[in-house]
C-alpha positions as CSV (number, residue, x, y, z in Angstrom):
1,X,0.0,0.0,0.0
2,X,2.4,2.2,1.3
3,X,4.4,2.1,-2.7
4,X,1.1,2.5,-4.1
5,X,0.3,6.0,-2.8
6,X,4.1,6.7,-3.4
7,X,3.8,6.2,-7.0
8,X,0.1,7.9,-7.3
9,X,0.7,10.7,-4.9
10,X,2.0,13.3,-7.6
11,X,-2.0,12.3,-9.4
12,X,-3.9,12.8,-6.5
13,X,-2.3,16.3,-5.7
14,X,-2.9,17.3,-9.5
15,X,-6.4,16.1,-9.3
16,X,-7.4,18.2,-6.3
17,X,-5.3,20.9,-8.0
18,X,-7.3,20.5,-11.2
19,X,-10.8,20.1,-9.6
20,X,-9.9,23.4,-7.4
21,X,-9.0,25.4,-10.6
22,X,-12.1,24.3,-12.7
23,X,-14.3,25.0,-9.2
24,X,-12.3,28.7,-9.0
25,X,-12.9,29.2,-12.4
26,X,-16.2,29.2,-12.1
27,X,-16.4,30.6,-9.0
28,X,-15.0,33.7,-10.3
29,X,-17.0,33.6,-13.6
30,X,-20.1,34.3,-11.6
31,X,-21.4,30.5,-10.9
32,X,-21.5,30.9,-7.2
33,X,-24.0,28.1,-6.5
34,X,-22.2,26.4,-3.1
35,X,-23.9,23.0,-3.5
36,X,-23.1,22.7,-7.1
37,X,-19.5,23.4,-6.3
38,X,-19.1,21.0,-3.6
39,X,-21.2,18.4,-5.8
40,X,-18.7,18.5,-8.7
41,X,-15.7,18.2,-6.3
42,X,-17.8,14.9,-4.9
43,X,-18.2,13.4,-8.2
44,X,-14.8,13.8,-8.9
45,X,-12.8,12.5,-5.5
46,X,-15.5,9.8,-6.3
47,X,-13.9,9.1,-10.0
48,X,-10.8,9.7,-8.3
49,X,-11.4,7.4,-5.6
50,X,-12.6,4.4,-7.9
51,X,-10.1,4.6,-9.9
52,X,-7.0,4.2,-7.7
53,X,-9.0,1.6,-5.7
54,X,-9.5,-0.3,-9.1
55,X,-5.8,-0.2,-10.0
56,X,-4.9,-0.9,-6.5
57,X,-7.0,-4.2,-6.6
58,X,-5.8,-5.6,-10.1
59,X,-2.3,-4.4,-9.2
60,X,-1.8,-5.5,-5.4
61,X,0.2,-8.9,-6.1
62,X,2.4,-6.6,-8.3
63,X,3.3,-4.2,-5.9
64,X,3.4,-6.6,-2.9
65,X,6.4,-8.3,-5.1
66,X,8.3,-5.2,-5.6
67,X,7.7,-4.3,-1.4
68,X,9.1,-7.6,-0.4
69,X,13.1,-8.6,-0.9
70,X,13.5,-11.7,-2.8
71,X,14.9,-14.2,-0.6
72,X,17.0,-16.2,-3.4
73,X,17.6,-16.2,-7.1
74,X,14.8,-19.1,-7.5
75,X,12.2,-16.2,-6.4
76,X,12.9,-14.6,-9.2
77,X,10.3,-17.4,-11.3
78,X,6.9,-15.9,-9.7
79,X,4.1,-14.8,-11.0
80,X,2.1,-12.2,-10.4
81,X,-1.1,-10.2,-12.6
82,X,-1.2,-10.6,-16.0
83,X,-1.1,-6.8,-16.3
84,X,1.7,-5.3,-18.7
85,X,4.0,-3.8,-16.1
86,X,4.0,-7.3,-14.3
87,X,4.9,-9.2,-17.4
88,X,7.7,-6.6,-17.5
89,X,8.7,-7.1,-14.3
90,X,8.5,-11.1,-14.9
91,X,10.5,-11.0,-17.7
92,X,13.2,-8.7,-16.6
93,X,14.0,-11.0,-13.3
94,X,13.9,-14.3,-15.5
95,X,16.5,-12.3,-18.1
96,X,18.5,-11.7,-15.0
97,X,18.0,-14.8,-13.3
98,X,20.1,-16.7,-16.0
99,X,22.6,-13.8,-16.6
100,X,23.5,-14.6,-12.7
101,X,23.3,-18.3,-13.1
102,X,25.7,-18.3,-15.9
103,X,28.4,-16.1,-14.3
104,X,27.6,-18.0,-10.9
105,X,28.4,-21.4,-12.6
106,X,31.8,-19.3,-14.7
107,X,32.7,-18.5,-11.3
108,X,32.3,-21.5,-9.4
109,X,34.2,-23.7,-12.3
110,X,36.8,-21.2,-12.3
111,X,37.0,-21.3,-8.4
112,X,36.8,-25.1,-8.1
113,X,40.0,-24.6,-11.1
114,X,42.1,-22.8,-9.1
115,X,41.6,-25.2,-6.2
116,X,42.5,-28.0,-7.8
117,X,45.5,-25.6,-8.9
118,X,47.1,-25.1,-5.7
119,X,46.2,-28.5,-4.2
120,X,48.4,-30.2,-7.3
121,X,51.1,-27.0,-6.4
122,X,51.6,-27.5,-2.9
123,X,51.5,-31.6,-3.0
124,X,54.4,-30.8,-5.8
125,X,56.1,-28.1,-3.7
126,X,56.1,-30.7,-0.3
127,X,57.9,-33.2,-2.9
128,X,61.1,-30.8,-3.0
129,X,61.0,-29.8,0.5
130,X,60.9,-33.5,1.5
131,X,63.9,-33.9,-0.5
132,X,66.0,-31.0,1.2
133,X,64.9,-31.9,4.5
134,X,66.8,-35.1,3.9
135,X,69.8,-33.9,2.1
136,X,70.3,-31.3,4.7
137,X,71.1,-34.5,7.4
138,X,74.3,-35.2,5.7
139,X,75.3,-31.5,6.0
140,X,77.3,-30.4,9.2
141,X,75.7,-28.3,11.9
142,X,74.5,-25.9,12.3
143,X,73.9,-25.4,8.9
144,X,71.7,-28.7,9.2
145,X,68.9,-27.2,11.3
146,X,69.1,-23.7,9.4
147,X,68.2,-25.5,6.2
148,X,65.8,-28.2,8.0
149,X,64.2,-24.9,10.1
150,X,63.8,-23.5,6.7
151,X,61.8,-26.6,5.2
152,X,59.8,-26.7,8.0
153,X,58.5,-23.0,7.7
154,X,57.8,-23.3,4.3
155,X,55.6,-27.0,5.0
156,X,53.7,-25.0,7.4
157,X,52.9,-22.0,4.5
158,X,52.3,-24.4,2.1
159,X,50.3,-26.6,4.2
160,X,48.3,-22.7,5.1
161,X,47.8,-22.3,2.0
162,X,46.4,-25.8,1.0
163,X,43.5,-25.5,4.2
164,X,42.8,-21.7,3.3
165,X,42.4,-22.5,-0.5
166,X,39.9,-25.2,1.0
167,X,37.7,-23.4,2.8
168,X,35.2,-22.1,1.0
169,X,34.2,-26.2,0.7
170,X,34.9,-26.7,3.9
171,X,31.5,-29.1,4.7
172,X,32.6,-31.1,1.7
173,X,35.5,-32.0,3.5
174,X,34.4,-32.5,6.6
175,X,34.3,-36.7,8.0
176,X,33.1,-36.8,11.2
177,X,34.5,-39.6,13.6
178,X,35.1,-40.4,17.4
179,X,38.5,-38.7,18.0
180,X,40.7,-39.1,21.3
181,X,42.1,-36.1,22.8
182,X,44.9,-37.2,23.9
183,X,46.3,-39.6,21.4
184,X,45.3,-36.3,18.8
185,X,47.4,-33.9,20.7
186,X,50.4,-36.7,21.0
187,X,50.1,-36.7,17.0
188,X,50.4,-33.4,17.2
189,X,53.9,-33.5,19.9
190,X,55.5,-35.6,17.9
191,X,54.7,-33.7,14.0
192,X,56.3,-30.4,15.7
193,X,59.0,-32.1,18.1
194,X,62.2,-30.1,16.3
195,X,59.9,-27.1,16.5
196,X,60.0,-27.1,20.1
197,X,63.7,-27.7,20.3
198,X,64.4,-25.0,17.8
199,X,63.2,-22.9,19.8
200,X,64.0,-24.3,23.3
201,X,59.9,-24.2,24.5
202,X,58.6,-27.8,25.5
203,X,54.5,-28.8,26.0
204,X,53.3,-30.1,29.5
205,X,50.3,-31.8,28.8
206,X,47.7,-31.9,31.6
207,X,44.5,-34.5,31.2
208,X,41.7,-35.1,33.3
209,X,41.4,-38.2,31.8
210,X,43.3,-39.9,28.6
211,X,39.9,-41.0,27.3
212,X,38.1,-38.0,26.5
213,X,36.7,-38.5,23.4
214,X,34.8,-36.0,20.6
215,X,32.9,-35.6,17.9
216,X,35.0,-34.1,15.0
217,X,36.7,-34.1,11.7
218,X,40.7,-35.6,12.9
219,X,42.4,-33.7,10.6
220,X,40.8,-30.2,10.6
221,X,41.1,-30.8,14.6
222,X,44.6,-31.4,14.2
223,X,45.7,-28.6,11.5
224,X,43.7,-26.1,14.1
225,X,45.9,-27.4,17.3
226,X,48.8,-27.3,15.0
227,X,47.9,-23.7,14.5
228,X,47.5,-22.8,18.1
229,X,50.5,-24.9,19.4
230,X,52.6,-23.0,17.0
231,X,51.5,-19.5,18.2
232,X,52.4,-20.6,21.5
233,X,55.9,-21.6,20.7
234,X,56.5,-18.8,18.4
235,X,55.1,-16.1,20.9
236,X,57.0,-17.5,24.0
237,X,60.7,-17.9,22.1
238,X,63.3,-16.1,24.5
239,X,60.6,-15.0,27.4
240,X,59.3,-19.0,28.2
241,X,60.9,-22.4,28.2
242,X,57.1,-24.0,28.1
243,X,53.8,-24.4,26.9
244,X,50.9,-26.3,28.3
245,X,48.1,-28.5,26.4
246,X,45.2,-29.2,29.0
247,X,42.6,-31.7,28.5
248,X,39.1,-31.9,31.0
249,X,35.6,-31.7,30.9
250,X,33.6,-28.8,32.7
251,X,30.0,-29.4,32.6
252,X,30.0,-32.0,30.9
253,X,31.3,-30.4,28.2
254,X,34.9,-31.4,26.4
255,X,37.7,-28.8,26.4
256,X,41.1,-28.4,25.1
257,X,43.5,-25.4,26.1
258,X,46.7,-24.1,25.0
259,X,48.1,-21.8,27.4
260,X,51.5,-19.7,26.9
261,X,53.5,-17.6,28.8
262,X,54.9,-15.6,26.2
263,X,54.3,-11.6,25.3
264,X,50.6,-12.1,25.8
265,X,47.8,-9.8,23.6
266,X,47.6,-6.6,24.1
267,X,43.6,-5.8,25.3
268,X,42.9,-3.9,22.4
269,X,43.8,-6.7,20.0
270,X,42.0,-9.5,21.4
271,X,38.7,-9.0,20.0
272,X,40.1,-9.0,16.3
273,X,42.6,-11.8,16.7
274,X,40.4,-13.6,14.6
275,X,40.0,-10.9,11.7
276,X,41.4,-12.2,8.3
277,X,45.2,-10.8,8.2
278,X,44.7,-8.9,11.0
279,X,48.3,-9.0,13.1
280,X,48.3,-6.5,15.5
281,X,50.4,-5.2,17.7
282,X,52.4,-7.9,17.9
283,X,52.8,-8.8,14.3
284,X,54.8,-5.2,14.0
285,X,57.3,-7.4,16.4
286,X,57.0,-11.0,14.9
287,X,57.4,-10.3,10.8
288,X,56.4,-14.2,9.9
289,X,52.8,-13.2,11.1
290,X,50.1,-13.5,8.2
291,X,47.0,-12.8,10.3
292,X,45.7,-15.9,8.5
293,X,45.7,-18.6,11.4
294,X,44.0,-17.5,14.0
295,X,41.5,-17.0,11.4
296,X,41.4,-20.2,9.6
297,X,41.0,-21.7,13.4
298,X,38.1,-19.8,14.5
299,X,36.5,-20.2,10.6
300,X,36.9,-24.1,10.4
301,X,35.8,-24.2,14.3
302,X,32.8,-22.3,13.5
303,X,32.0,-24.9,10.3
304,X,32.6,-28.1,13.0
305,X,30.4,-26.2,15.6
306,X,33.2,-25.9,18.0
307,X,33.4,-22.8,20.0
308,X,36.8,-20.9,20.7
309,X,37.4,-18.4,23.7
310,X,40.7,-16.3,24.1
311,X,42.0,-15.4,27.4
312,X,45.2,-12.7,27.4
313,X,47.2,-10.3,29.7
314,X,49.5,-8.5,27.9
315,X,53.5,-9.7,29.1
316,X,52.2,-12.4,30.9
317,X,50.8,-14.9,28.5
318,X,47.5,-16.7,26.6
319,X,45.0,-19.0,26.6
320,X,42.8,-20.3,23.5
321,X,40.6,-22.8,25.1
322,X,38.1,-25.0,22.4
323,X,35.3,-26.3,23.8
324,X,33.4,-29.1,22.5
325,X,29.5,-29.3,23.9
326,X,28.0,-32.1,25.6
327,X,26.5,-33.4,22.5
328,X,30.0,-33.5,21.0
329,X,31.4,-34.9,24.0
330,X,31.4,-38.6,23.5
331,X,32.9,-39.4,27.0
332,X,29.8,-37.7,28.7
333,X,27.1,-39.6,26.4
């Protein structure tokens, strides 16, 4: 209603305009005859009146469409009146309906292109880098760990890249299973072991209980521990000779923390930690932050229905805790 009158208010203000012209007209031409006036301005807010209320009528579907949002491309197939500005309307939508759909499906071939791209890239870059890491063992130290310190960085880029390029298909991926905890996080030890003597910080790992078990995808759980773990080393080199991985369950929910006690976040960083790219204060200090893995942690979390809290005191340390809810929480079922 309220786009009707919109569009007809410039008539009805020229009609009342017209009908008080023709009434001064002849109000000034000597026909001073009240009842006749007021008649004729009756009979024509009365023409007036049927008129917008018969357009109104065979046009209300019409401009009930154009007042409500379409809620998805499909929408764009209804029907309304068979009047001529409808039919317009139809056709217009369906003309644009398949101009989107084509450059939707251009886009989504070239996007699912450039995935398989850098999937086939980095699986051929890790091929080199495998090869280097083992040639570097017959070279003396401490060129040896420079060279082997080196591979490892660029694993970790390439193995970045690999999970960022993947997300946009990230429920594709996803193969839910019964995962222990503990056994996950001494995967996890064991893949970053020269990592932690590089750079002379060592986990403690504190569990409630080895058998607390969840409900989520192994290998997104471990890339985003991975993540976390390496943070903790990387912010703690030089201030903290350890890191701690705690495992328990707090009402009745499952929950894994990495705690450091490195530089720490300063407060006005911690609510964007989890911004794409975003580095902070601290990424002015560590160059080899990217901004992109805290991101890619609380992203996949979000698709696995994990949460993620961050507790941090700037100089002292962090905490990233995930918590997995009692539905996810196999050890509580």
């Amino acid at each position: 209603m309220k786009l009707f009158l919109k569009e007809h208010s410039f008539l009805i203000v020229i009609q009342i305009i017209q009908l008080s012209g023709v009434i001064g007209v002849l109000w000034l031409d000597g026909y001073r005859d009240l009842k006749l006036s007021v008649y004729a301005i009756f009979l024509g807010l009365v023409v007036l009146t049927g008129y917008l209320a018969y357009h109104y009528i065979s046009h209300r579907h019409f401009y009930a469409r154009l007042s409500n949002p379409l809620m998805s491309l499909d929408d764009s197939y209804q029907k309304t009146e068979a009047v001529p500005m409808a039919k317009a309307l139809d056709q217009l939508l369906k003309a644009q309906y398949k101009h989107y759909h084509k450059q939707i499906k251009t886009l989504e071939k070239q996007q699912e292109e450039h995935l398989t791209f850098i999937d086939q890239w980095v699986h051929q870059m890790k091929t080199p880098l495998s090869v280097i890491d083992l040639t570097a063992r017959n070279v003396e130290e401490p060129e040896s760990s420079d060279i082997r310190a080196e591979t490892d960085r660029m694993k970790n880029g390439l193995n970045t890249v690999l999970y960022m390029a993947r997300l946009r298909t990230l429920e594709q991926d996803f193969h839910f299973k019964p995962v222990s905890l503990s056994t996950l996080v001494k995967e996890v030890n064991h893949e970053n072991k020269r990592f932690y003597i590089r750079h002379n910080v060592y986990p403690e790992v504190r569990q409630q209980s080895p058998h607390i078990t969840v409900e989520t995808d192994e290998k997104w759980l471990m890339f985003i521990i991975s993540q976390l773990v390496n943070n903790a080393v990387k912010y703690s080199t030089d201030i903290a000779s350890k890191m701690t991985i705690a495992i328990y369950e707090k009402n009745r929910e499952a929950i894994l923390e990495v705690t450091d006690f490195g530089v720490g976040i300063p407060t006005q960083d911690i609510k964007r930690v989890f911004n794409a790219f975003y580095t902070g204060e601290n990424g002015r200090t560590f160059r080899e932050s990217t901004g992109m893995g805290l991101y890619l942690v609380k992203e996949v979390l979000d698709q696995l229905g994990h949460r993620i809290e961050v507790e941090s005191k700037e100089g002292e340390g962090s905490t990233f805790r995930i918590i997995f809810t009692s539905a996810q929480n196999l050890t509580s079922v």
